[in-house]
N, CA, C and O atoms as a DFTB+ gen file, in Angstrom:
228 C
 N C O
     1  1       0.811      -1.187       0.000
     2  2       0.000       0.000       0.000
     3  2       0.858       1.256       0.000
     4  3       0.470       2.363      -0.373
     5  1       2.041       0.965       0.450
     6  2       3.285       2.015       0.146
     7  2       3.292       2.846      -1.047
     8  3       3.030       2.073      -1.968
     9  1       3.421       3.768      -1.412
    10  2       3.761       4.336      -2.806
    11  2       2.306       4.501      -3.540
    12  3       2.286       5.357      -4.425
    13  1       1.218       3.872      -3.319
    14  2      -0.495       4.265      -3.543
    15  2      -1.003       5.242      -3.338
    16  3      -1.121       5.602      -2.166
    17  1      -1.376       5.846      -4.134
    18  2      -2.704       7.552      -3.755
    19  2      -3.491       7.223      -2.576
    20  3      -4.151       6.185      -2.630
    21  1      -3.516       7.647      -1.943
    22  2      -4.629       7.836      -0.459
    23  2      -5.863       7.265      -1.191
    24  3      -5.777       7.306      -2.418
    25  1      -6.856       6.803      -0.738
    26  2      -7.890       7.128      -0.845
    27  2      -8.550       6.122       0.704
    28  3      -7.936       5.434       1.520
    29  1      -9.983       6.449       0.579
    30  2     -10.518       5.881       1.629
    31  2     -10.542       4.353       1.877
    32  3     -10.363       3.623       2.852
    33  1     -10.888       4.161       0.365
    34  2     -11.158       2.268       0.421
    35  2      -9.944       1.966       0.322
    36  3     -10.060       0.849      -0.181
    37  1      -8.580       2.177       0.456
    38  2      -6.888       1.862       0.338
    39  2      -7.258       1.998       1.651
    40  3      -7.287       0.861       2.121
    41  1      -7.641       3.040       2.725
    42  2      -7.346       3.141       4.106
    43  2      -8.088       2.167       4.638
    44  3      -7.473       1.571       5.523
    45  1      -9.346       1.708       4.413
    46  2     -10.153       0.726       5.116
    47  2      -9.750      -1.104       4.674
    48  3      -9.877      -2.181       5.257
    49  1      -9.269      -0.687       3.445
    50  2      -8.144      -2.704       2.958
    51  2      -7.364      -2.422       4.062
    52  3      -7.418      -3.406       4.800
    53  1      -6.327      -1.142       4.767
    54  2      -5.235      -1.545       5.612
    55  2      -5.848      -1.365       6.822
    56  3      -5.121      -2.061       7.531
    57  1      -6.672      -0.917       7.537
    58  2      -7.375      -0.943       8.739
    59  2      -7.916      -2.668       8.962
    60  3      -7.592      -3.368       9.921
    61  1      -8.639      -3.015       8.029
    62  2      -8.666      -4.638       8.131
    63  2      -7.537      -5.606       8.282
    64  3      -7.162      -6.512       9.026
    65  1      -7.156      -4.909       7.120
    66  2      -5.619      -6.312       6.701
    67  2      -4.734      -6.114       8.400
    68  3      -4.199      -7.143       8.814
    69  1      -4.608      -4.736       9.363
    70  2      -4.070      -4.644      10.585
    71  2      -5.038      -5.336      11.696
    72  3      -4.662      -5.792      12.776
    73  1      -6.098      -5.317      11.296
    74  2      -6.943      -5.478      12.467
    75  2      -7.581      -4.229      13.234
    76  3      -8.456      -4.200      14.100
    77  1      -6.988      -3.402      12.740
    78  2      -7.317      -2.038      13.564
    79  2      -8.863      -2.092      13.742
    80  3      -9.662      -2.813      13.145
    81  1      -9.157      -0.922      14.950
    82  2     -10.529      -0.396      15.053
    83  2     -10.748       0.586      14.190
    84  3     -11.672       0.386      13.402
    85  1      -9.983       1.918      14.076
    86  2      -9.879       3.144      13.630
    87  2      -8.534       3.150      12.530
    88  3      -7.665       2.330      12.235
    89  1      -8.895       4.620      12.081
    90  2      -7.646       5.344      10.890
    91  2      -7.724       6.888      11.264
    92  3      -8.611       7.731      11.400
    93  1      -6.360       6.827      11.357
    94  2      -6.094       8.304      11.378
    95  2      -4.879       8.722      10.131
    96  3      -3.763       8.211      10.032
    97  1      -5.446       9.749       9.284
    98  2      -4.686       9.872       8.084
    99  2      -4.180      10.846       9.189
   100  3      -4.647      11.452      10.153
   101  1      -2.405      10.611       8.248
   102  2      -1.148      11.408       9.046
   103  2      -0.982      11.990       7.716
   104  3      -0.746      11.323       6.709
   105  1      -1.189      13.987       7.770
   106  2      -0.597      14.912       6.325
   107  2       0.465      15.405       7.116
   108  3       0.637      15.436       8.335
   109  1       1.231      15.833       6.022
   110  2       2.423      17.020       6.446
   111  2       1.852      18.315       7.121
   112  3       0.855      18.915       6.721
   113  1       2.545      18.630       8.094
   114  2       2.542      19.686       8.836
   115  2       1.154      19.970       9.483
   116  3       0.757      21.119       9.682
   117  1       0.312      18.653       9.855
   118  2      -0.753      18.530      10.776
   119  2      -0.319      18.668      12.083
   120  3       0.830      18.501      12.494
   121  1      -1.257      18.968      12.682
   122  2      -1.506      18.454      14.098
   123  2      -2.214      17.659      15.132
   124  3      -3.307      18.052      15.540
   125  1      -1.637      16.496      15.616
   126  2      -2.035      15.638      16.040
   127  2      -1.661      15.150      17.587
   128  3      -0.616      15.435      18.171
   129  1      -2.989      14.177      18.229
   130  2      -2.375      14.266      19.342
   131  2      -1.569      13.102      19.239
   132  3      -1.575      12.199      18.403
   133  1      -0.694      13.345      20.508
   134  2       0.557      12.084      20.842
   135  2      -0.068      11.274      21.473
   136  3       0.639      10.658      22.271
   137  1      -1.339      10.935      21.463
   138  2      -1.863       9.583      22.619
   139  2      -1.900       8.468      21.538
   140  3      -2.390       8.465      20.409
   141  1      -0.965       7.157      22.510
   142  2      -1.100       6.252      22.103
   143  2      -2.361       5.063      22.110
   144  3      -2.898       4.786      23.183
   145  1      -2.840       4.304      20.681
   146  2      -3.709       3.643      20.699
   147  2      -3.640       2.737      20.116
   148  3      -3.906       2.831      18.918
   149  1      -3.326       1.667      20.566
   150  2      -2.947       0.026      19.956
   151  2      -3.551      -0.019      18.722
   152  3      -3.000      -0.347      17.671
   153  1      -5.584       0.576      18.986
   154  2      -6.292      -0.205      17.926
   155  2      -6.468       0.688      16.656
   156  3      -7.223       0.362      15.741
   157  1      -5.761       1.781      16.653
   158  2      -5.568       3.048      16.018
   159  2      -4.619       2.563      14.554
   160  3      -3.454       2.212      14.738
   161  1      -5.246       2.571      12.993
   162  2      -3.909       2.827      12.087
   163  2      -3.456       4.148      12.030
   164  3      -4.227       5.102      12.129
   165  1      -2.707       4.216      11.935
   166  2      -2.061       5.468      11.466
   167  2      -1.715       5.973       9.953
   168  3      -0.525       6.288       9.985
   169  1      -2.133       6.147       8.894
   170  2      -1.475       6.304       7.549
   171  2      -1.200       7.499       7.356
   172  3      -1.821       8.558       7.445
   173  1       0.203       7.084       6.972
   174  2       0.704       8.668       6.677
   175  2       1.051       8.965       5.249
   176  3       1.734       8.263       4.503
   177  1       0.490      10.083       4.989
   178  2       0.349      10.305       3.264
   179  2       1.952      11.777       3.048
   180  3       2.548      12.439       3.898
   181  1       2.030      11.735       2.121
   182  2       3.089      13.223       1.494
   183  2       1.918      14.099       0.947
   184  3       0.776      13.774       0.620
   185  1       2.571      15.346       0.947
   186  2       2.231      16.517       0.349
   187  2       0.970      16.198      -0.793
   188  3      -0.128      16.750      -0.723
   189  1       1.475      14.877      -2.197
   190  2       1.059      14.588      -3.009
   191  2      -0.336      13.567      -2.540
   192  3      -1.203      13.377      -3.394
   193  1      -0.448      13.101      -1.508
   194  2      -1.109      12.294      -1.334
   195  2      -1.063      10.824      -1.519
   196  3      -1.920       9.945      -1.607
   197  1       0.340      10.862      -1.550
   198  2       0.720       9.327      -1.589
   199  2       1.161       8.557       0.125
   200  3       1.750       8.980       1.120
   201  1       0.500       7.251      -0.255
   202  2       0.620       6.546       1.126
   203  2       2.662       6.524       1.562
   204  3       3.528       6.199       0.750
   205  1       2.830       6.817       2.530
   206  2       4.478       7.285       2.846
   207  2       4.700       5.936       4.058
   208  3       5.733       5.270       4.136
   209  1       3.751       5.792       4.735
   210  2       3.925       4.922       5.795
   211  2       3.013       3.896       6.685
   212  3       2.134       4.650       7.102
   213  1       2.844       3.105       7.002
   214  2       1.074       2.408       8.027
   215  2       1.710       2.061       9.297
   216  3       2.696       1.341       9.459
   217  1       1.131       2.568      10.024
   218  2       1.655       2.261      11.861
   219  2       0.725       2.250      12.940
   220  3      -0.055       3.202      12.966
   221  1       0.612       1.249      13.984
   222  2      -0.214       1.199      14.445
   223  2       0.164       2.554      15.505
   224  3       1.267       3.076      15.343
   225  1      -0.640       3.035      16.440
   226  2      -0.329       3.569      17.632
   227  2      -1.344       5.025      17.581
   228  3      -1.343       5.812      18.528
């Protein structure tokens, strides 16, 4: 899913394929809180909107 355009149904294949409960898209120069959440994905997109990273927490 690395190197893929964002979109929603890309975020909800990797929220399953993790198991996660939730998604939180990660953009450049957001703000977000630092609380950690096991059941939380994390996807983090670039500027362009390409998927950059998937992490739980």
């Amino acid at each position: 899913m690395v190197g893929q355009p964002y979109s929603p149904e890309l975020a909800e294949r990797a929220r399953r394929a993790a198991g996660a409960r939730e998604i939180r898209k990660i953009e450049p120069g957001g703000a977000y809180t630092m609380d950690l959440d096991s059941t939380r994905l994390n996807v983090e997109v670039d500027r362009a909107d390409t998927v950059t990273g998937l992490r739980c927490g």
